[in-house]
C-alpha positions in Angstrom: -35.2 -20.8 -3.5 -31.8 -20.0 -4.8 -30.7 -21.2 -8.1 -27.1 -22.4 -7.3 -26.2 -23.7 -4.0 -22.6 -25.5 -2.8 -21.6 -26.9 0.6 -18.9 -27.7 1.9 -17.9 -29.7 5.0 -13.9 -29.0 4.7 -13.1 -26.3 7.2 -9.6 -26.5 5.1 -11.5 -25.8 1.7 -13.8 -23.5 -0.5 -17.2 -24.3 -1.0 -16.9 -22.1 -4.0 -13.6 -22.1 -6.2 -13.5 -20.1 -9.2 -10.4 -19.0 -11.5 -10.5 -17.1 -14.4 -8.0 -15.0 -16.6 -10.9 -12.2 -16.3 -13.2 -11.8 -13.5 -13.3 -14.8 -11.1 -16.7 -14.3 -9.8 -19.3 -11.6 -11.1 -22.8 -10.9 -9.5 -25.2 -9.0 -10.0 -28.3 -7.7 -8.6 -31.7 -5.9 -9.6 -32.8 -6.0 -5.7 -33.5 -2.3 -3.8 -32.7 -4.6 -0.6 -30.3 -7.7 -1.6 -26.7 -7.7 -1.6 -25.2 -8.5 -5.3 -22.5 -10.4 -2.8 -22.7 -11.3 0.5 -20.7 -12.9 2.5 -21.2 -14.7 6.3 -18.8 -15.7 8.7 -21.1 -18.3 10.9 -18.7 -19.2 13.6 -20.1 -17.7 16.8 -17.2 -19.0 19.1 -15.1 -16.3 20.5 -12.0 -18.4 18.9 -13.0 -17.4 15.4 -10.7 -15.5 13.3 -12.3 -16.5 9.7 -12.7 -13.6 7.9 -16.4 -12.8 6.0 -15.0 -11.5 2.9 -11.1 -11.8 2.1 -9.0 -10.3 -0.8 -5.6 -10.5 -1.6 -3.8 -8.7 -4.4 -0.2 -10.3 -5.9 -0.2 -7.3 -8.7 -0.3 -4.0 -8.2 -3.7 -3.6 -8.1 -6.4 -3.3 -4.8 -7.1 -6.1 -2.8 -10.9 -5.0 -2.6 -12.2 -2.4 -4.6 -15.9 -0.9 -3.3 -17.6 2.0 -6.1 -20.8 3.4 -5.3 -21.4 5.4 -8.6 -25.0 6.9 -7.6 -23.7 10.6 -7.4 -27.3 11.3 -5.8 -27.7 9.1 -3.3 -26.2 8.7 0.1 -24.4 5.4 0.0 -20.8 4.2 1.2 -18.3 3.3 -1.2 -17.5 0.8 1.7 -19.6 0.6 5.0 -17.9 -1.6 7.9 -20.0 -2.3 11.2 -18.7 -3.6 13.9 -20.9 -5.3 17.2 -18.6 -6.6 19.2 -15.9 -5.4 21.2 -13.3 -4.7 17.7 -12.7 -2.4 15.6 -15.5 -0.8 12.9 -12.5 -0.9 10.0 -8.8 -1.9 11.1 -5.8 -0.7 8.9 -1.7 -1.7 9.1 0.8 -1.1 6.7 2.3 -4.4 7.4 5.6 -3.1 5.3 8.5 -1.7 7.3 9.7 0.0 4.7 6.1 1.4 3.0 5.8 4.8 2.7 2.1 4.4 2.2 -0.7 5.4 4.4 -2.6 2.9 6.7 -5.8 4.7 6.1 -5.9 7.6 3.0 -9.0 9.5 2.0 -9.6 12.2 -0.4 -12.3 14.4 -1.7 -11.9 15.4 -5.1 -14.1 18.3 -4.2 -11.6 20.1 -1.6 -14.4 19.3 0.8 -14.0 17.1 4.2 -12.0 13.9 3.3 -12.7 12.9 7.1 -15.1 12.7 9.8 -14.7 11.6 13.3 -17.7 11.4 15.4 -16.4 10.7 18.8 -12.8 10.8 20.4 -9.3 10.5 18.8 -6.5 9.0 20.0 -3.4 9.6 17.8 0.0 8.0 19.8 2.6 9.1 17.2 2.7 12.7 15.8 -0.1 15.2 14.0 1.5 16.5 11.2 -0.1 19.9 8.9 1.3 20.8 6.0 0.3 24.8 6.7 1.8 27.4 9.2 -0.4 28.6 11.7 -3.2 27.7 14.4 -6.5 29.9 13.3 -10.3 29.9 14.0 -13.2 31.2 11.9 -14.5 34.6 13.1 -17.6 36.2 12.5 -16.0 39.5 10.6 -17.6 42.5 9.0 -18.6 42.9 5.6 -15.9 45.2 3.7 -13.7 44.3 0.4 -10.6 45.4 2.4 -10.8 42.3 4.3 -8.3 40.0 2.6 -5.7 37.6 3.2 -2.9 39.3 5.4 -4.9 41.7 6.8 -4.6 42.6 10.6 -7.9 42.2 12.4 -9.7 44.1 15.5 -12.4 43.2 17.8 -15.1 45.7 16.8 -19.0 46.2 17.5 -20.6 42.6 19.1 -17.5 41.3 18.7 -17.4 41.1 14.9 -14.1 41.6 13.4 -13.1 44.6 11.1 -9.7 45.7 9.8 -7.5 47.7 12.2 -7.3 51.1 11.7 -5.7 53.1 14.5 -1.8 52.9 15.9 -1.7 50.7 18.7 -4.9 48.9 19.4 -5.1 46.9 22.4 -7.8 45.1 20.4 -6.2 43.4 17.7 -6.4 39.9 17.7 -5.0 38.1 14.6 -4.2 38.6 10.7 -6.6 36.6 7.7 -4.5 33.7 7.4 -4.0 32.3 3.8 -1.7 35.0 2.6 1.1 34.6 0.2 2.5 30.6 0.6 1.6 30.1 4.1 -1.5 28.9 4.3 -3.2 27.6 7.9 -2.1 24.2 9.2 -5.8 23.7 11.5 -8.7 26.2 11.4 -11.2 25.4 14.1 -14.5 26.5 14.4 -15.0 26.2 10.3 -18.4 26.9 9.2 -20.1 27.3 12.5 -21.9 30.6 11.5 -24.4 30.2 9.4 -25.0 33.1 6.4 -23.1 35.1 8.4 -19.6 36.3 6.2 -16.6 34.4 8.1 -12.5 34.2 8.0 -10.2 32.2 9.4 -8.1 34.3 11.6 -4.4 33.6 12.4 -4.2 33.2 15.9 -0.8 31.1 16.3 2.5 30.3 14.2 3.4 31.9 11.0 1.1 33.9 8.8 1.7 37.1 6.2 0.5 40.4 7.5 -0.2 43.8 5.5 2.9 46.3 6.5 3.7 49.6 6.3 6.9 50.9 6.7 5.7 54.8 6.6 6.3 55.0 10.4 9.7 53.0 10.5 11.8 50.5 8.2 10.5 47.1 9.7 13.4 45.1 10.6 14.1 41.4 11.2 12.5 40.6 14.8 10.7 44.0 15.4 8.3 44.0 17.7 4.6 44.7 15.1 1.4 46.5 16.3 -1.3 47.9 14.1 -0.9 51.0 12.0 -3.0 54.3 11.0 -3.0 52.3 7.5 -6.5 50.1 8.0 -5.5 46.9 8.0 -1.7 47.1 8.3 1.1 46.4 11.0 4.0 49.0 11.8 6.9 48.9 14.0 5.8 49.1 17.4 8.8 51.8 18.5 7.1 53.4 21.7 7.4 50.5 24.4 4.7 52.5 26.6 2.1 52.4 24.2 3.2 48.7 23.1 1.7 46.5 25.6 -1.2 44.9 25.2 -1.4 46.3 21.6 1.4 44.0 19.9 0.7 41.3 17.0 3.8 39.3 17.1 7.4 39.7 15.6 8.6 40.6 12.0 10.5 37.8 10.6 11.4 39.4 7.7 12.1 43.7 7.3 10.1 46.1 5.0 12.4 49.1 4.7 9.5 51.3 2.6 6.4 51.4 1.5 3.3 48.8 2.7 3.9 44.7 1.8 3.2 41.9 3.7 6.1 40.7 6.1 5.9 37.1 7.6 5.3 37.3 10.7 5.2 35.0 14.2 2.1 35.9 15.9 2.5 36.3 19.3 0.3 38.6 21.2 1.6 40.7 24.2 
């Protein structure tokens, strides 16, 4: 039997009311399978709006606050199950002028903040703060691969830097160069133990350049160089097609650097 009960009849009142200048209510629990707190709404009736657990903040503090502290075990900070025909966990920013988010999640760990099993439906825009569209590619094992370096299709299809003028089968730089790093990556760690980049298919991204073979100038037309790795000028339009990266948004008048570049193959 429990050791404190309280009823209430009032559909108006509380059957608990507690106030406190600390904590209004504090439970705890010793059980592997009982709830320190729990909380049933038992209307049944499709009329019902009552709300099983309710929490409003006046300060600037959370409404609800939910820790689980157990780094080794697999529990939800907050877990929210939904039977009917609602939503699992519904959140508005009922402030017009709020610049907060409606939902915000974060792992401290620079691992995935979210998971979606299942469709998504956005109606307003998808915003990234990076540059470019790319997709994780099996590539080969080499030190040279890097950041900014312009890929090829090689052996199997594994990647491996460029290394001959105009190769019809580049297909991308190693995004994360310099300050423009990749807005999406898809197909992230889909390869097992196999060594994988993310490849810079779309958008903006820094590639390797050498300007041995012609000063690089704003809007040249790129393709891939003798230098492994690098882009040059594409200058001879008969041995261009096919075998272009993109275009130079930025010029390298000497030497090798790495040019910004809007990859476009053609």
């Amino acid at each position: 039997m429990p050791s404190f009960t309280s009823t209430n009849n009032n559909p108006n009142d509380s059957a608990i009311l507690a106030t406190s200048v600390g904590e209004g209510l504090h439970a705890t629990s010793t059980s592997t399978a009982v709830a320190a707190v729990a909380a049933f709404q038992l209307d049944t009736t499709n009329a019902s709006t009552g709300a099983a657990v309710f929490g409003e903040a006046r300060g600037g503090g959370a409404a609800i606050v939910a820790l689980q502290t157990n780094q080794q075990a697999g529990g939800s900070g907050v877990f929210a199950e939904c039977t009917g025909t609602g939503n699992g966990v519904h959140a508005k920013v009922n402030n017009p002028n709020g610049s907060g988010a409606a939902l915000f999640a974060e792992h401290i760990g620079n691992k995935t903040a979210g998971f979606f099993k299942g469709n998504v439906i956005v109606t307003g825009d998808v915003s990234f703060p990076g540059m470019d569209c790319a997709e994780e590619f099996v590539v080969a094992e080499s030190s040279a691969i890097e950041p900014g370096t312009l890929m090829r299709i090689g052996a199997n299809g594994v990647l491996e830097p460029s290394a001959s003028a105009y190769d019809r089968k580049i297909v991308g730089v190693v995004a994360g160069a310099g300050d423009l790093k990749p807005g999406i990556v898809m197909g992230k760690g889909q390869h097992g133990e196999q060594p994988a980049q993310p490849i810079a298919l779309v958008g903006r991204a820094y590639c390797k350049a050498d300007a041995a073979f012609g000063s690089i100038e704003l809007g040249d037309l790129l393709t891939s160089s003798p230098r492994a790795g690098h882009a040059m000028k594409a200058s001879d339009p008969s041995r261009a097609f096919g075998a272009v990266i993109g275009k130079a948004m930025a010029p390298l008048g000497e030497g090798v650097g790495l040019v910004p570049i809007l990859i476009a193959l053609q």
